[in-house]
C-alpha positions in Angstrom: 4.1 45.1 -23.7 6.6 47.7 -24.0 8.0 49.9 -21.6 8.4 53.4 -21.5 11.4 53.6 -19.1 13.2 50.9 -20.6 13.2 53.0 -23.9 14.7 55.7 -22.3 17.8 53.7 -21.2 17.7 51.6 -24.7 18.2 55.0 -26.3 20.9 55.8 -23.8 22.6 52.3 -24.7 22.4 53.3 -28.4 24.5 56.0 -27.7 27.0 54.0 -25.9 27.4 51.0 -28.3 28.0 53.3 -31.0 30.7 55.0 -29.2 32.7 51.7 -27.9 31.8 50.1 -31.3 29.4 47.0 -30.4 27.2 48.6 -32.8 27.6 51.1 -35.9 27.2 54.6 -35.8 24.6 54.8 -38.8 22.6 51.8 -36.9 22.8 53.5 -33.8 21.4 56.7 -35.5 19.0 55.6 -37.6 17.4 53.4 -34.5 17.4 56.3 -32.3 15.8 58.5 -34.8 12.9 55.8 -35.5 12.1 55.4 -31.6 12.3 59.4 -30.8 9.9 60.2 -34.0 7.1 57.6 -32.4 7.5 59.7 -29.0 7.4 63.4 -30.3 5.2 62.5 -33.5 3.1 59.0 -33.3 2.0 56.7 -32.8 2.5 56.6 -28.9 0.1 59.4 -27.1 0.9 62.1 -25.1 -0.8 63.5 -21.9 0.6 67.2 -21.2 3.8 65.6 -22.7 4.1 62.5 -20.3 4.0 59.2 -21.6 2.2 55.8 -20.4 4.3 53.6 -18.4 3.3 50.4 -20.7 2.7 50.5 -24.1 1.3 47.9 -27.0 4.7 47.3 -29.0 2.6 47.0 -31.9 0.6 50.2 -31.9 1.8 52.6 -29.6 -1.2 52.8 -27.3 -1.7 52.6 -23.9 -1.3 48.9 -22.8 -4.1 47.8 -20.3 -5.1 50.1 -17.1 -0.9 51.8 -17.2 -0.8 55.0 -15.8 0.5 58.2 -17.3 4.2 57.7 -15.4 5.9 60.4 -14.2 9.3 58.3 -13.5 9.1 56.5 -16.6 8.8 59.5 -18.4 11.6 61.1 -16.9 13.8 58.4 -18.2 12.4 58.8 -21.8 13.2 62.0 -21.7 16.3 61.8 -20.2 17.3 59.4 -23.0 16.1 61.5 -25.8 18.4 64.0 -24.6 21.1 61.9 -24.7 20.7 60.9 -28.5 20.0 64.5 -29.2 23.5 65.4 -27.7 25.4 62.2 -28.9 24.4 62.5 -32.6 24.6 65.9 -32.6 25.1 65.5 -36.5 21.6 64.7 -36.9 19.2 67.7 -37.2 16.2 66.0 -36.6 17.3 63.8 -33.8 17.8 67.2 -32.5 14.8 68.7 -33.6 12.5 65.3 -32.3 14.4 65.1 -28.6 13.6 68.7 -27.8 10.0 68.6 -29.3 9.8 66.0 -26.5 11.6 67.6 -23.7 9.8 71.5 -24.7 6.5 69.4 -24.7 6.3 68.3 -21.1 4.2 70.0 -19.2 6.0 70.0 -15.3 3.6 72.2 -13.7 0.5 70.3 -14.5 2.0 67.0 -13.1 2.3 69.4 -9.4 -1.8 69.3 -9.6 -1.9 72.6 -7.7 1.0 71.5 -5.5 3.6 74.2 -5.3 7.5 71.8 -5.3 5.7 68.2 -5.5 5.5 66.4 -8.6 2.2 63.3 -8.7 3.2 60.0 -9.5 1.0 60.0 -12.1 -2.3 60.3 -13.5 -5.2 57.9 -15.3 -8.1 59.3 -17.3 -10.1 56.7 -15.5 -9.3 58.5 -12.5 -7.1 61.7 -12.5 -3.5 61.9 -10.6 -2.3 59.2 -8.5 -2.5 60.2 -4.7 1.2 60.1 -4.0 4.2 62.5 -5.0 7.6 62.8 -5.0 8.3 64.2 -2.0 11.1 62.3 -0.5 14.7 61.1 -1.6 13.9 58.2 -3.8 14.5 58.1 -8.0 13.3 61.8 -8.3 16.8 63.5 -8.5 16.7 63.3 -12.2 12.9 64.3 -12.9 13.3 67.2 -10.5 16.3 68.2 -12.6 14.7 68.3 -15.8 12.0 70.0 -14.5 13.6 73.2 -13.2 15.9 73.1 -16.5 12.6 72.4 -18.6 12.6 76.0 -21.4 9.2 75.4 -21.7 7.3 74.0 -18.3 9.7 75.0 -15.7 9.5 74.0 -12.3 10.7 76.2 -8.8 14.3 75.7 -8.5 13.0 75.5 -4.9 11.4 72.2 -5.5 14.6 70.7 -5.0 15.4 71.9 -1.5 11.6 70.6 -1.0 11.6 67.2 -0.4 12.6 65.1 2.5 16.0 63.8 3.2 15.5 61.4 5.5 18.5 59.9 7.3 19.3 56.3 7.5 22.2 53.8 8.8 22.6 50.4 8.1 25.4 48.2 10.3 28.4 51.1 9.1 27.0 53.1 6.9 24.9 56.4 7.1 23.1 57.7 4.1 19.9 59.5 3.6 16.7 57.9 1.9 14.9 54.7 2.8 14.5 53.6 -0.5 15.5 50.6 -2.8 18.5 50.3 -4.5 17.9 51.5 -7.8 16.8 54.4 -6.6 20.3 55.2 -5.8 21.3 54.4 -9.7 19.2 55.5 -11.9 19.3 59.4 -11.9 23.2 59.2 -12.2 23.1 56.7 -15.2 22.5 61.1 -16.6 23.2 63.2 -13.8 27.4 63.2 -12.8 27.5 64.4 -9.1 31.1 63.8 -8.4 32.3 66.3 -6.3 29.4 68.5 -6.2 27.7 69.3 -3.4 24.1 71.3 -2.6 24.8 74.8 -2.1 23.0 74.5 1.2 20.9 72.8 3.8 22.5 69.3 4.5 25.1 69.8 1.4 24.8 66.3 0.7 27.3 64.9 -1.8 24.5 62.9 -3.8 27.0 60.6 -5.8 29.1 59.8 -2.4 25.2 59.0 -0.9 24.4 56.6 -4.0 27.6 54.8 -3.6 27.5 54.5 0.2 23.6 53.2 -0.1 24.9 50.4 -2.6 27.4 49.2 -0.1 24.6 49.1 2.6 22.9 47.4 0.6 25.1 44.8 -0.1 25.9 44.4 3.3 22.4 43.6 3.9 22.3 40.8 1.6 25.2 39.1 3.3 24.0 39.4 6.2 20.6 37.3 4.6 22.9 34.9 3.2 22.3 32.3 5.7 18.7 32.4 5.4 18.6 32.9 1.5 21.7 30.9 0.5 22.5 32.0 -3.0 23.2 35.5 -1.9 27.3 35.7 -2.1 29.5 38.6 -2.4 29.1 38.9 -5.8 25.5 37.9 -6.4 23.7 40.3 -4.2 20.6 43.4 -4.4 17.5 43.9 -3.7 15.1 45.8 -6.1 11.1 46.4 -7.4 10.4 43.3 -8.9 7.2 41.2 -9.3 7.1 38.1 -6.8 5.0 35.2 -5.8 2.5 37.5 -3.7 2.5 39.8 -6.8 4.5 43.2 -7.0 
């Protein structure tokens, strides 16, 4: 099983190795150019663009029941156009990254919702019943979306979802949401000292960093009851557990 996600930030981390030199240039390139030509050409299959959250590593198909992932696309994409801008050298890392961005198809992911992206979709089934319609990971994917050249979204789908306040022991930030949440958009998206032109104004990168801390705090305060919490072995994410997911 391979992830679709994970790919995205692999081709991120490409990008970085090569530059801090933990890994060559030509490697770098060559590996980047290999993964993006599976996405944008074959073997792994497209639905309006969007991409399967699990894929067989060996063929490039749709592993088990996965659903069409709207998040874990967003990374892919978001790491193809990393590569295409990092080895900008490379015409058809260039020419495979925006075959995959051009090729996403934003608007049918709304299903007939006017700001809302769905979570996803199944051909067993159609979209998932949920959507992106509060703070949570969808910074990034609302983003792309309204910069998308080919499928673009209403720049008013950003002012559209929820923002929901929240305050933990000292610290007030808005979304009720785990803590990657607050770290994966801005692994792309720089929001130092930018602010929303209006409504709440919120300093998005100040909110990620004050939601870590709270976060933190949290743990420590569950350090007596789970003892191998400390102050630097803390967080508390999506992960698969005894009970399941």
């Amino acid at each position: 099983m391979g992830s679709t996600g994970a790919t995205g930030f692999a081709l991120t981390a490409l990008c970085i190795g090569a530059e801090r030199g933990w890994i060559s240039r030509r490697v770098a390139r060559n590996r980047a150019r290999a993964v993006l030509r599976s996405y944008a050409v074959g073997p792994v299959e497209n639905i309006h663009g969007w991409f399967y959250h699990f894929l067989d590593i060996r063929t490039g198909t749709r592993y088990r029941d996965s659903e069409v992932s709207t998040s874990d696309s967003t990374w892919l994409v978001a790491g193809a156009l990393t590569a295409r801008q990092y080895f900008a050298e490379d015409a058809q890392i260039a020419r495979l990254a925006t075959a995959i961005y051009e090729r996403v198809d934003y608007r049918w992911m709304l299903h007939q919702h006017p700001f809302f992206l769905a979570h996803g979709w199944k051909p067993e089934s159609g979209f998932l019943p949920y959507r992106y319609d509060q703070y949570c990971q969808l910074a990034c994917m609302y983003l792309l979306g309204i910069a998308s050249p080919a499928h673009a979204l209403d720049p008013e789908s950003w002012y559209a979802w929820g923002r929901d306040p929240f305050h933990y022991s000292a610290f007030d930030y808005y979304g009720r949401t785990l803590l990657w949440t607050y770290q994966f958009p801005f692994a792309w998206w720089d929001f130092r000292n930018r602010r929303e032109s209006r409504g709440l104004r919120v300093n998005w990168f100040q909110n990620s960093a004050t939601a870590t801390r709270a976060h933190r705090a949290f743990c420590m305060d569950l350090a007596k009851e789970f003892p191998g919490y400390s102050a630097d072995i803390w967080g508390i994410t999506s992960s698969d557990g005894p009970g399941g997911y």
